[in-house]
C-alpha positions as CSV (number, residue, x, y, z in Angstrom):
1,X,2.3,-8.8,-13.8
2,X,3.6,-5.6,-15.1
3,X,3.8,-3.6,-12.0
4,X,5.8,-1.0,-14.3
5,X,3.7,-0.6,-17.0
6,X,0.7,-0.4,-13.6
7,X,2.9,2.1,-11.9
8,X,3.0,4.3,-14.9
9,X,-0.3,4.5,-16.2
10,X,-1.7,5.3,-12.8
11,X,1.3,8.1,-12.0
12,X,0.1,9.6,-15.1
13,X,-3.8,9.3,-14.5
14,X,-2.8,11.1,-10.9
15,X,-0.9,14.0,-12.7
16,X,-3.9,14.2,-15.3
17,X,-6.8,14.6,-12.1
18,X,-4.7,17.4,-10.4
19,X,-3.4,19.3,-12.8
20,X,-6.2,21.6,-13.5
21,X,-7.7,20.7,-9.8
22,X,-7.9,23.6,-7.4
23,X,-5.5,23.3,-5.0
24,X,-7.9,23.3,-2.1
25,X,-10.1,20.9,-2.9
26,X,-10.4,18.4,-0.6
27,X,-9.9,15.1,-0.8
28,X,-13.0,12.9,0.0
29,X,-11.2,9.3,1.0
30,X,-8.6,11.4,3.0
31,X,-10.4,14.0,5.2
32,X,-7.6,16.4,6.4
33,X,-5.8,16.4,3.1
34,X,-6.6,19.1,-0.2
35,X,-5.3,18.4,-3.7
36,X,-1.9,20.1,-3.0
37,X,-1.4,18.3,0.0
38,X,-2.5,15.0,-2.0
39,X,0.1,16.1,-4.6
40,X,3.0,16.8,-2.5
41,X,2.5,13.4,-0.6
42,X,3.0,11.2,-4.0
43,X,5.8,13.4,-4.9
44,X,7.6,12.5,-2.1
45,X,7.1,9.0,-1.8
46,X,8.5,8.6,-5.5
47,X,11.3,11.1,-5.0
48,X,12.2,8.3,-1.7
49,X,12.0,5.4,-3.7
50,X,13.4,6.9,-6.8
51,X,16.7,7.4,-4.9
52,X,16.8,4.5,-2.8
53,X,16.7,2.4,-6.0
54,X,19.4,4.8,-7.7
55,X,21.7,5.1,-5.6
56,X,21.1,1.1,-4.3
57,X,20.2,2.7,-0.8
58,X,20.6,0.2,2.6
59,X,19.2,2.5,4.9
60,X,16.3,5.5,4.7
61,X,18.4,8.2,6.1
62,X,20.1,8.8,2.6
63,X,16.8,9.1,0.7
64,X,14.8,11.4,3.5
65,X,18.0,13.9,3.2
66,X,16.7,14.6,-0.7
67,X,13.4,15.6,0.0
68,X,13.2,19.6,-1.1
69,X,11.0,22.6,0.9
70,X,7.6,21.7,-0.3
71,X,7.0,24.6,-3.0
72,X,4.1,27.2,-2.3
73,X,2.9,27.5,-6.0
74,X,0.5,24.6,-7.6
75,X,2.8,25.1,-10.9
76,X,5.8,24.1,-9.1
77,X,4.5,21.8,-6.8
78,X,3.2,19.8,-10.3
79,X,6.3,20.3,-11.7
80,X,8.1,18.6,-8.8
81,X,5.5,15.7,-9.0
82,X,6.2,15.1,-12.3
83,X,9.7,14.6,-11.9
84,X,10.0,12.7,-9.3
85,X,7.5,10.4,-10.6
86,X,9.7,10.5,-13.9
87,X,12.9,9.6,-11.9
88,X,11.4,6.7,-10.3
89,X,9.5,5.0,-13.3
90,X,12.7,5.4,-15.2
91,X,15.4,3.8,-12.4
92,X,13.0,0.8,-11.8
93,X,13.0,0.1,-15.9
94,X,16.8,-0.1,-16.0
95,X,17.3,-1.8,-12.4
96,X,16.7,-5.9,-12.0
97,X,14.1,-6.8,-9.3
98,X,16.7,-9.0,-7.1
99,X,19.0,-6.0,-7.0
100,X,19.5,-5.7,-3.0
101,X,18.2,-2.1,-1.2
102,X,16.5,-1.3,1.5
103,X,12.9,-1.8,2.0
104,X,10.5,-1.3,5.3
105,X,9.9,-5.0,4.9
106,X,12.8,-7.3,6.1
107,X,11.6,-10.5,4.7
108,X,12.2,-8.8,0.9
109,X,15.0,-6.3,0.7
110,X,14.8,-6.4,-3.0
111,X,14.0,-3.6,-5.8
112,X,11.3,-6.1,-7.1
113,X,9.4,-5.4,-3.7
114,X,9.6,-1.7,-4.4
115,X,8.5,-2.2,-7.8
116,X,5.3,-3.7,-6.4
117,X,4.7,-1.4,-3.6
118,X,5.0,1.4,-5.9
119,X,2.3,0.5,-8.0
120,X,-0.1,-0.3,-5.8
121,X,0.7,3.0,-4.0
122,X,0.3,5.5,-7.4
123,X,-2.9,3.0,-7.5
124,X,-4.6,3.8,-4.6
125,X,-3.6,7.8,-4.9
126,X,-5.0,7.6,-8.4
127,X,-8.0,6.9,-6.8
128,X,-7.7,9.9,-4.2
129,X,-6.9,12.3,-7.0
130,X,-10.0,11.1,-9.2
131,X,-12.4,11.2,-5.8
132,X,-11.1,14.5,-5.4
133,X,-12.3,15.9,-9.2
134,X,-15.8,13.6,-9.5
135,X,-13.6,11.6,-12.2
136,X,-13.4,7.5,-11.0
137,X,-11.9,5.4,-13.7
138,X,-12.1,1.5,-13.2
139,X,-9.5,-0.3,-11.2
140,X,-7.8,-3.3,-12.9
141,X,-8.8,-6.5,-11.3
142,X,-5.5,-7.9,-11.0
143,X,-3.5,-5.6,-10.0
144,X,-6.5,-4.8,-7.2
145,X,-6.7,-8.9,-6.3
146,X,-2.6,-8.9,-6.0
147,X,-3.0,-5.6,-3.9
148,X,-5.0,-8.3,-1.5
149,X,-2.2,-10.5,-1.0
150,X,0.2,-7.9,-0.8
151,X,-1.7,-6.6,2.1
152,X,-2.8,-9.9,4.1
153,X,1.4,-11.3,3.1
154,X,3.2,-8.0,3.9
155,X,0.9,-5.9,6.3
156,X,-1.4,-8.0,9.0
157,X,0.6,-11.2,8.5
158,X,2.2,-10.4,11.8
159,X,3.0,-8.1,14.7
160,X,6.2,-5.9,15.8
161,X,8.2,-7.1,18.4
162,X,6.9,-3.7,20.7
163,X,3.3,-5.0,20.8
164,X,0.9,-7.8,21.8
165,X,-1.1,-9.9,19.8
166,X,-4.0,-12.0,20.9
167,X,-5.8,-14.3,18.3
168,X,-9.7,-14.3,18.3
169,X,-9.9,-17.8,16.8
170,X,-12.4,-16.6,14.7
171,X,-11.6,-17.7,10.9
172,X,-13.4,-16.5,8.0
173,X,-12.7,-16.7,4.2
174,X,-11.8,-13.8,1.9
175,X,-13.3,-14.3,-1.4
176,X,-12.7,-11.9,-5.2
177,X,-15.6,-12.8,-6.6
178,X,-14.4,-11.6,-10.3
179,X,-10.9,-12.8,-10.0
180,X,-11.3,-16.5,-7.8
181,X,-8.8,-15.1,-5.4
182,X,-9.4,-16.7,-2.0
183,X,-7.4,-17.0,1.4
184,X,-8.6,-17.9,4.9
185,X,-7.4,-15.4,7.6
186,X,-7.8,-15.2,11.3
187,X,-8.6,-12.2,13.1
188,X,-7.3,-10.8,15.9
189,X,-6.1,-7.9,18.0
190,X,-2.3,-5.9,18.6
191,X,-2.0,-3.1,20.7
192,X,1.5,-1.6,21.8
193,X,3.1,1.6,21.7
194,X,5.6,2.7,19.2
195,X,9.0,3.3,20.3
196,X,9.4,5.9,17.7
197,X,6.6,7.8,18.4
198,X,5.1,7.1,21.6
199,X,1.9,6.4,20.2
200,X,-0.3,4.0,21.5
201,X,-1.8,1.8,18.7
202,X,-5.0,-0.6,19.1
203,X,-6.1,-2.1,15.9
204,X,-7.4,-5.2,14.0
205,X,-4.9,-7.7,13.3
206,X,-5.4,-10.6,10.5
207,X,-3.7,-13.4,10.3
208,X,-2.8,-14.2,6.6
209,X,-3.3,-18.0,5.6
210,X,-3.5,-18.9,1.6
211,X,-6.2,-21.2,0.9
212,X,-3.7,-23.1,-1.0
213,X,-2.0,-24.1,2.2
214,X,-5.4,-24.6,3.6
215,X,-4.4,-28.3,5.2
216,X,-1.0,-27.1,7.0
217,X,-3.1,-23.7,8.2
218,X,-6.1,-25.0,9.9
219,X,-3.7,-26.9,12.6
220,X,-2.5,-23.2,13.8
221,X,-5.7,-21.3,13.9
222,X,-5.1,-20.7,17.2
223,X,-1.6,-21.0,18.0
224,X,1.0,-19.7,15.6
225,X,0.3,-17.5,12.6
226,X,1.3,-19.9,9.3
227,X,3.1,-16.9,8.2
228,X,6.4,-15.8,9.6
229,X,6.0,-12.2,8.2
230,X,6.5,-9.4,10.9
231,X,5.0,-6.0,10.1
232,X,8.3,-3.1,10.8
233,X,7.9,-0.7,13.1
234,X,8.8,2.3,11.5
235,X,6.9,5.5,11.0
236,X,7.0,4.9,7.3
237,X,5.5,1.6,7.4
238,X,2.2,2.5,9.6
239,X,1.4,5.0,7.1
240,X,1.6,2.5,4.4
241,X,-0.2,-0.3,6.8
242,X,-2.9,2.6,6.9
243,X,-3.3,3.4,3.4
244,X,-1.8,0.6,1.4
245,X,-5.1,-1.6,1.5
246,X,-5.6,-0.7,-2.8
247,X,-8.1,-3.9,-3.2
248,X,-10.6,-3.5,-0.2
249,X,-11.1,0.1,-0.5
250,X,-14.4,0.5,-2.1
251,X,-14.1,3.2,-4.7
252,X,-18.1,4.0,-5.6
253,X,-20.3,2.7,-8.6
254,X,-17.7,2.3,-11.0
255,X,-17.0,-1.0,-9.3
256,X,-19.2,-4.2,-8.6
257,X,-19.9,-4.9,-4.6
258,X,-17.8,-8.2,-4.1
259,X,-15.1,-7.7,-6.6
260,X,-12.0,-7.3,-5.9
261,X,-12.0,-3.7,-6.8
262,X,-14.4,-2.9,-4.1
263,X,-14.7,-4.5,-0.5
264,X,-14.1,-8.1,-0.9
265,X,-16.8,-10.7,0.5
266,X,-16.1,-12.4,3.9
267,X,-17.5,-15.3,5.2
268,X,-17.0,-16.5,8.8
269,X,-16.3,-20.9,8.9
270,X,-18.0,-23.0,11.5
């Protein structure tokens, strides 16, 4: 898949929706945010990336240090956007996917994990920003069907070491109904409290397992997770875990109910 050619088209489809938005609007999928606020967030994010790709960044700290005052004026604040969205786009097309940085994910410290990431993030913004001016464009089914593994592989795949998980035992089977994508997942709960924030944090946990590995999986459904994946524990990260979920977020009538550009089916197994 070309996560590039993904990441640009929807960075440039965001820029498009706000530029003549008024900066108050509010944004309907995110409740306490306006279009500036929208806007500023996606800057950010791609300013961060863009340098920890550049400068082949092992740790955070040197990326959050580049982050400038958030500008008062819409102008400037577009302006901004646009640049930093420029900087990343054009870093990932002359870096290699196995070049080694940092990522909140230790199981893929790798630019190619950014690459993906990235796209599904200017994705699911996109989105925000057209919601925000009455403007929804369709979502391609790929990308929205990978954005489904991404999530159940990289996201509820596991827990952090500061929390508990217990498994329900409940199984069920999440189906793309335009794409054939399916995987059976177990649900569950975690609960814990972040040591970075003190926050404590209930919420559904699922238990990724690939249809393909169907045989090997059903033996574990309720002991260990066929997945050794363990979701960070960083501030970053929740907000991702949060908002990342590009393929199950059902974006209105421009999609069909099933697909995997709207919430996917699920079916519970006897």
């Amino acid at each position: 898949m070309d996560y590039l050619a993904h990441l640009r088209a929807d960075s440039q489809r965001f820029a498009q929706a706000l530029s003549a938005c008024d900066p108050t609007a509010p944004v309907p999928s995110c409740p306490d945010w306006s279009a500036a606020d929208l806007l500023w967030h996606l800057g950010e994010v791609q300013l961060f990336w863009g340098t920890i790709v550049d400068q082949r960044l092992r740790d955070p700290d040197g990326a959050e240090g580049t982050k400038p005052e958030r500008p008062d004026d819409y102008g400037a604040l577009l302006a901004f956007y646009l640049a930093a969205s420029s900087g990343l786009i054009d870093t990932l097309a002359a870096t290699p996917d196995d070049t080694a940085v940092w990522t909140w994910f230790d199981n893929d410290q790798t630019v190619g994990f950014v690459r993906r990431r990235q796209a599904h993030e200017a994705l699911i913004h996109r989105l925000d920003a057209e919601l925000t001016v009455g403007d929804v464009t369709d979502v391609d089914a790929e990308l929205a069907t990978d954005g489904v593994v991404e999530v159940l592989d990289c996201m509820y795949s596991g827990a952090p070491s500061w929390g508990t998980q217990t498994r329900s035992g409940l199984v069920g089977r999440i189906s793309t109904t335009d794409t054939g994508g399916n995987w059976l997942v177990e649900l569950g709960t975690f609960s814990g409290t972040s040591p970075n924030t003190g926050t404590v944090r209930p919420f559904v946990l699922i238990a990724s397992m690939n249809l393909s590995r169907v045989a090997a999986c059903v033996a574990d459904v309720n002991g260990n997770s066929c997945s050794s994946n363990v979701m960070p524990n960083n501030a970053r990260t929740r907000s991702y875990v949060g908002r990342a979920v590009v393929a199950t977020r059902c974006v209105g009538s421009t999609v069909k109910p099933g697909s995997s550009r709207a919430v996917n089916s699920i079916s519970t197994l006897s």
